[in-house]
C-alpha positions in Angstrom: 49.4 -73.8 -17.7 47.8 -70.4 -19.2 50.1 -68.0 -21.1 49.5 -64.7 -22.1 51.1 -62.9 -25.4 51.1 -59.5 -25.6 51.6 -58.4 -29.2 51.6 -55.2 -32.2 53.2 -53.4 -29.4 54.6 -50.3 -30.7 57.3 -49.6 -28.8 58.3 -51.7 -26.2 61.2 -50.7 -23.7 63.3 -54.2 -22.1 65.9 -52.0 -20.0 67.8 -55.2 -21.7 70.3 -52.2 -22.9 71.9 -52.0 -26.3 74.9 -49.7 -27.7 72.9 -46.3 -27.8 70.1 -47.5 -26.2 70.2 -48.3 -22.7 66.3 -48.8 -22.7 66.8 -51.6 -25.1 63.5 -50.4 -27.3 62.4 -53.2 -29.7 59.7 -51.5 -32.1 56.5 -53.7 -33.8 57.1 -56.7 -30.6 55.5 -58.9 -28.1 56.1 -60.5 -24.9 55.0 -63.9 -23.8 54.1 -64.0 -20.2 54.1 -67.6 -19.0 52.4 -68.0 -14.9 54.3 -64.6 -13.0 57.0 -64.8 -15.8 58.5 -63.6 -19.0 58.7 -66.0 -20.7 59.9 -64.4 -24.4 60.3 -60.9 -25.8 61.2 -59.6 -29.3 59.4 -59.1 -32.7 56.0 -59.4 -33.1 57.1 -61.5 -36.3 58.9 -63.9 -33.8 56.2 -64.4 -31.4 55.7 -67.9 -30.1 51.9 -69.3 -29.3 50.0 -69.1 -26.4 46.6 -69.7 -25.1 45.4 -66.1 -24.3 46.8 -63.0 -26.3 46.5 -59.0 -25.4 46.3 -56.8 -28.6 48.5 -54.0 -27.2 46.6 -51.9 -30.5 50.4 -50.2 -31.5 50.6 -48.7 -27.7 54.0 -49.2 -26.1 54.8 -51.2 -23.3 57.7 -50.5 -20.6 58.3 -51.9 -17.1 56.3 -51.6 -14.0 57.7 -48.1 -12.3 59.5 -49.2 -9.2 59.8 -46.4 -6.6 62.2 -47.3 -4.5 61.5 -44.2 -1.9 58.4 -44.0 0.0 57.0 -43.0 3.2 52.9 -44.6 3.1 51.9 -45.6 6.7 50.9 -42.0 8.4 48.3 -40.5 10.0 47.2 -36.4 9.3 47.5 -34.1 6.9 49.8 -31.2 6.3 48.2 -28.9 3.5 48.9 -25.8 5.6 52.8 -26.3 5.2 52.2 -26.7 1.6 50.5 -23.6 1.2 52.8 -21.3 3.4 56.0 -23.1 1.5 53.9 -21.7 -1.7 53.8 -18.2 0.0 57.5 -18.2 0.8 57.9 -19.9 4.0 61.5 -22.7 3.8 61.6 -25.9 4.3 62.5 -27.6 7.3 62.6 -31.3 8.5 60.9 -30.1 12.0 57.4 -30.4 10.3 57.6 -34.2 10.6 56.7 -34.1 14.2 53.1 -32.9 13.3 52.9 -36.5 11.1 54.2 -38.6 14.2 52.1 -37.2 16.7 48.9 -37.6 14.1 50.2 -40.7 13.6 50.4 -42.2 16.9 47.2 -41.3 17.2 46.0 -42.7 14.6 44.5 -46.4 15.4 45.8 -49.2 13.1 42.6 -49.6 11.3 42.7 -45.8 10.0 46.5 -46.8 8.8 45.6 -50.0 7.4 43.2 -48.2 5.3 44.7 -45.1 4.3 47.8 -47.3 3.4 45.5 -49.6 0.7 44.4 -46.2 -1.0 48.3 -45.0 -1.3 48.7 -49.0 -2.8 45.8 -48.7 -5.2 47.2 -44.7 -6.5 50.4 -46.8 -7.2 49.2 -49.3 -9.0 47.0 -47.5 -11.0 49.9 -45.4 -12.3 51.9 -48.5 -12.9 54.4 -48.9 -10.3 54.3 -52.4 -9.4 57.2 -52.4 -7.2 57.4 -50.0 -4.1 59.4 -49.6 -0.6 57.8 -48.1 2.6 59.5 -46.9 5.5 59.0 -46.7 8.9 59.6 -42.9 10.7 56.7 -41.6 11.6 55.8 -43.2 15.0 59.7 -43.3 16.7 58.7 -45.4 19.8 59.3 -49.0 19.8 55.9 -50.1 19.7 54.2 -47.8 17.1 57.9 -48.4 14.6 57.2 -51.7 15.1 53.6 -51.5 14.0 54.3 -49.2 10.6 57.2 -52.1 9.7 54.9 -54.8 10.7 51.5 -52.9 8.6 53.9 -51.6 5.7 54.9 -55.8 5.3 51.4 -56.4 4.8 51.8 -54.6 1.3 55.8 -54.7 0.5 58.4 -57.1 0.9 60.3 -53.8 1.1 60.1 -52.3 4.5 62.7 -49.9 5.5 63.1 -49.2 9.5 63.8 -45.9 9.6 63.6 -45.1 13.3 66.1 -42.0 12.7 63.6 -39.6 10.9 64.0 -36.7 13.3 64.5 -37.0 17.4 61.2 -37.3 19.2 59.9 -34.1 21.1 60.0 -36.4 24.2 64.1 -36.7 23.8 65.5 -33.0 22.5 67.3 -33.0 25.4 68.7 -36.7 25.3 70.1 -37.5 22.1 72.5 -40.1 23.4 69.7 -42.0 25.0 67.5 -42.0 21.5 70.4 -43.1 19.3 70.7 -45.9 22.2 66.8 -46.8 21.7 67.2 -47.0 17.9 70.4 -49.2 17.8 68.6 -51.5 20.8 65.0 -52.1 21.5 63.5 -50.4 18.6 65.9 -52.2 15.9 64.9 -55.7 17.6 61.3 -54.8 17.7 61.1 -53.5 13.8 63.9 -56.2 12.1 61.8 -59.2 11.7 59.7 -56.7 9.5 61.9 -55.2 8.0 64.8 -55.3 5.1 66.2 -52.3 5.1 67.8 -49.5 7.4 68.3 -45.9 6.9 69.0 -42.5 8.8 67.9 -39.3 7.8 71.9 -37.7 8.0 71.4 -34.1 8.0 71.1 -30.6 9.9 68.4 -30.6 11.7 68.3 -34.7 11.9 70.8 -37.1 12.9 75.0 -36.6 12.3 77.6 -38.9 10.3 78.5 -40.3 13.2 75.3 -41.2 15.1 73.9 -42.1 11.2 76.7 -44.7 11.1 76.0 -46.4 14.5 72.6 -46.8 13.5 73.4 -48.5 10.0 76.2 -50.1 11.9 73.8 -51.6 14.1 71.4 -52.6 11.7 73.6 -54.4 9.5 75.0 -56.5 12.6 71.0 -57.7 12.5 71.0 -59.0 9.0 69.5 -55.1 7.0 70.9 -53.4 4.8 71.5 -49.8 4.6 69.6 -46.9 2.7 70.4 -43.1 3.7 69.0 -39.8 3.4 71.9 -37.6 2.5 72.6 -34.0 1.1 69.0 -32.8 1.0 69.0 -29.7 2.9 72.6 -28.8 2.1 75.9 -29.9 1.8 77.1 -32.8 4.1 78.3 -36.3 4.9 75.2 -38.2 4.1 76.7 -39.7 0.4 79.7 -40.4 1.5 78.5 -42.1 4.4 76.4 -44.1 2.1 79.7 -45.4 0.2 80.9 -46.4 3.2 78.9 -48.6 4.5 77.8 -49.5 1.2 74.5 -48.5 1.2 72.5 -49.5 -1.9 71.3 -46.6 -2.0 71.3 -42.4 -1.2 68.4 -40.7 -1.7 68.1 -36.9 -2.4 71.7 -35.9 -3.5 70.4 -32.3 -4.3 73.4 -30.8 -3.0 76.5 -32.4 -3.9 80.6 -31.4 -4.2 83.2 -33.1 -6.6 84.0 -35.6 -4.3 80.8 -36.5 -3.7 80.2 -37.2 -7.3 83.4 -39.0 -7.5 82.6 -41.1 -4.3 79.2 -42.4 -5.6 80.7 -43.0 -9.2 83.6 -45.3 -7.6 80.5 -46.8 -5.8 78.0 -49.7 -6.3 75.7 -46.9 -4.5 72.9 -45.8 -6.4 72.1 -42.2 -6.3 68.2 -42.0 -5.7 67.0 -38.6 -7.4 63.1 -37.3 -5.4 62.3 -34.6 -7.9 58.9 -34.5 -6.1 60.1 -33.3 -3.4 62.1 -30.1 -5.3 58.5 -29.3 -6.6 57.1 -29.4 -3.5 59.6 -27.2 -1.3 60.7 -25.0 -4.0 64.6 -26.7 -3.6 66.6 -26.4 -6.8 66.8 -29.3 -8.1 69.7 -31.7 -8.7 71.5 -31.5 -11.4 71.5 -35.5 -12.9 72.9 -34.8 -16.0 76.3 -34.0 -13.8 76.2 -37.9 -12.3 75.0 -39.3 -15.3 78.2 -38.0 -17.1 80.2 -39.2 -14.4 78.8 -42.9 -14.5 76.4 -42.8 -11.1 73.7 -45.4 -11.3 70.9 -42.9 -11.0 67.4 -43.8 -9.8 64.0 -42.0 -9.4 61.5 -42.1 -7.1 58.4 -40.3 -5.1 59.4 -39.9 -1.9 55.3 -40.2 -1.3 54.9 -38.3 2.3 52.7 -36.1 3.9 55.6 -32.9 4.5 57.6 -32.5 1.7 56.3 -34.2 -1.7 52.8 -35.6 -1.3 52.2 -37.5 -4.3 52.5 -41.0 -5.3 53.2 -40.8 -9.2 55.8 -42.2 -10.9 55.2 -40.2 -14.7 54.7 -36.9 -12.9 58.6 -37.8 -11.3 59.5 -39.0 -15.3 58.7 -35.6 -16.3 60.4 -33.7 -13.9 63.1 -35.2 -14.4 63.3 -34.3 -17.9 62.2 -30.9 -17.8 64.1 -29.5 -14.7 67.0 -32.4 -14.3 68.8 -32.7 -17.4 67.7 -35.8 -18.2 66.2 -37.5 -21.5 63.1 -40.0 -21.4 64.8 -42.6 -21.8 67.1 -42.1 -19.1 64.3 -41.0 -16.7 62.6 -44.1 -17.6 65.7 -46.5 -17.2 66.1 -44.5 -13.6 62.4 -45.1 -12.9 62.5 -48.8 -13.7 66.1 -50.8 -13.8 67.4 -47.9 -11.3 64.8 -48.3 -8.9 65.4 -52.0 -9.0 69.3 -51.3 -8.5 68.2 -48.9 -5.6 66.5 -51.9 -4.0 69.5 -54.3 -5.2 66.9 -56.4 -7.1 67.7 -58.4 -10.3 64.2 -59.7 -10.6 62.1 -56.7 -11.8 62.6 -53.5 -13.6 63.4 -55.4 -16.7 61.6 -57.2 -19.8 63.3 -60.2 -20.4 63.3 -64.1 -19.6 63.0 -64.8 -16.6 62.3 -61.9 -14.9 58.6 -61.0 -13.2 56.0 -60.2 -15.0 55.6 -56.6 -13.9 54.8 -54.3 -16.9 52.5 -51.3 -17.9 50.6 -50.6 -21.4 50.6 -46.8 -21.9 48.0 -45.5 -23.9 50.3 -43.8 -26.1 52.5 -44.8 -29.2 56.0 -44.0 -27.0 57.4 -43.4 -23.6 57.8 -39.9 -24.6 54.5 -39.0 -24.0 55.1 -39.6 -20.3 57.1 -36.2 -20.6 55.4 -35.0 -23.4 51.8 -35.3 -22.0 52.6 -34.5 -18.0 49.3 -34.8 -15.8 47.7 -37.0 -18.5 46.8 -40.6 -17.1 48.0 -42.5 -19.6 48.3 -46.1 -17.8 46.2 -48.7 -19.4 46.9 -51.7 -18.4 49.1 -52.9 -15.6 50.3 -56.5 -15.0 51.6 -57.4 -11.9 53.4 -60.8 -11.4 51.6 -61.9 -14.9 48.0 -60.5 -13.3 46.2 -57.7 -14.5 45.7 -55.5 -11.3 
């Protein structure tokens, strides 16, 4: 049996939370990995034996990011609307057409690899644990085959066969929402874990949002929504009732939304990637935070509306343009991610839990805001392996 200790950490951040300190920072520590495990964490001083030890050099040491909101198996490329948004030209959800038909194009070999180059920017900016949804191929079989090649990576596939309607049904709504809830769903389930409708103007309504969740929970998945991106709407309170673990977006949101998610085991998944990218204002976190939302970050990696895959860029931005300290955007980008994806197994340094966690080549996780754009992953273990 080979364990690892990694020790003369400088800072290292458990997300094991303390009165004052919900990142649960133990200063001048170590961690004992033991197989895919933790095995121990605390003082330095404390430190058991093992047969292989990491000098962390005075470096600190926090969780694997877990981005609980991605969209990695497409096809094309949509610079263009990047540029013209830039220019002044809004936002609108129509532009994901462009990425379904490039991505029914696209053969499955072009997918596969495009997808391993999305897993290894990840990685290397220490997110070990990631979700990938389907939505950009909206027939049965090309769903089926983004759930079945997004499994090849993640156990945490999310169907999400209401992105947009199809060019091929504007005029049949009825008929699509039927094709989601029936052949589609059975096709894509056996892939998949998760659900989730994109509930908003210009996409699908509260009502056909909650036969599709309806119908994906009667096949064992659990629901995720996009809500209250575009505007106000029904998509967070929705979530709550169905109990989705999660609503991602929540950029525009009323009082009783607030009071809806905080009365909630719903977690409140914040995209600031996407506000960079579109030029949105940005939600307000400090506002759920106060009200006692369980608050999450993530990338919302995608082709349309926030192309990038990094976890510290969305760390930053949370700080600088969402109210938020370090260490809450950290907590959000590690134990919140994991409550996004219901998961008691990651996003944490303690006993028990895997062995996901990232040396930063810096003395705190304040440089993650403090030095935005700078690579400062070092090391990243994934399941007790160094990827």
């Amino acid at each position: 049996m080979t364990t690892t200790l990694i020790t003369n950490i400088g800072e290292l951040t458990t997300n094991v939370g303390v009165p004052g300190d919900v990142c649960g920072t133990i200063h001048a520590a170590a961690v004992l990995i033991d197989d895919d495990r933790i095995a121990w964490a605390g003082a330095a001083a404390d430190a058991p034996s093992a047969s292989a030890t990491v000098d962390a050099g005075g470096r600190a040491v926090i969780p694997g990011f877990v981005d609980s909101h991605t969209h990695l198996v497409f096809g094309g490329d949509r610079a263009d609307e990047f540029e013209a948004r830039m220019s002044g030209t809004p936002y609108a959800a129509g532009g994901i057409r462009r990425t379904v038909a490039a991505t029914r194009a696209a053969t499955d070999a072009e997918l596969r690899e495009r997808l391993a180059g999305f897993v290894a920017e990840l990685h290397g900016q220490g997110t070990t644990t990631f979700e990938v949804k389907t939505g950009y191929g909206l027939t049965v079989d090309d769903e089926a085959r983004l759930a079945r090649l997004a499994a090849e990576v993640t156990d945490e596939v999310t169907f999400l066969g209401a992105h947009v309607l199809p060019t091929e049904y504007t005029d049949r709504r009825d008929q699509y929402v039927d094709l989601v809830c029936g052949e589609m769903l059975a096709a894509c389930a056996p892939h998949s874990r998760w659900i989730d409708v994109f509930c908003e103007t210009g996409a699908f309504t509260s009502g056909e949002a909650r036969r599709i969740l309806d119908a994906g929970k009667a096949r064992g998945l659990r629901a995720r929504v996009h809500g209250n991106q575009l505007g106000h709407g029904e998509g967070v309170r929705l979530a709550v009732a169905v109990d989705a673990a999660s609503v991602d977006h929540c950029t525009y949101l009323d009082d009783e939304d607030v009071a809806a998610l905080a009365a909630s085991d719903t977690v409140a998944t914040l995209l600031p990637g996407v506000e960079f990218s579109t030029r949105q204002p940005y939600p307000d976190a400090r506002r759920l935070l106060d009200a006692r939302v369980t608050v999450a970050l993530a990338s919302d990696c995608n082709p349309g509306s926030s192309f990038t895959s990094s976890m510290p860029l969305m760390v930053a931005l949370a700080v600088r343009e969402m109210n938020m300290t370090v260490t809450e955007a950290v907590w959000a980008a590690t134990a919140g991610g994991a409550r996004a994806l219901r998961r008691d197994d990651i996003g944490a340094i303690a006993p028990g839990m895997r062995a996901d966690l990232v040396l930063l080549d810096a003395p705190t996780r304040i440089h993650l805001a403090y030095r935005p754009g700078v690579p400062l992953v070092r090391t990243v273990w994934k399941d007790g392996v160094v990827l």
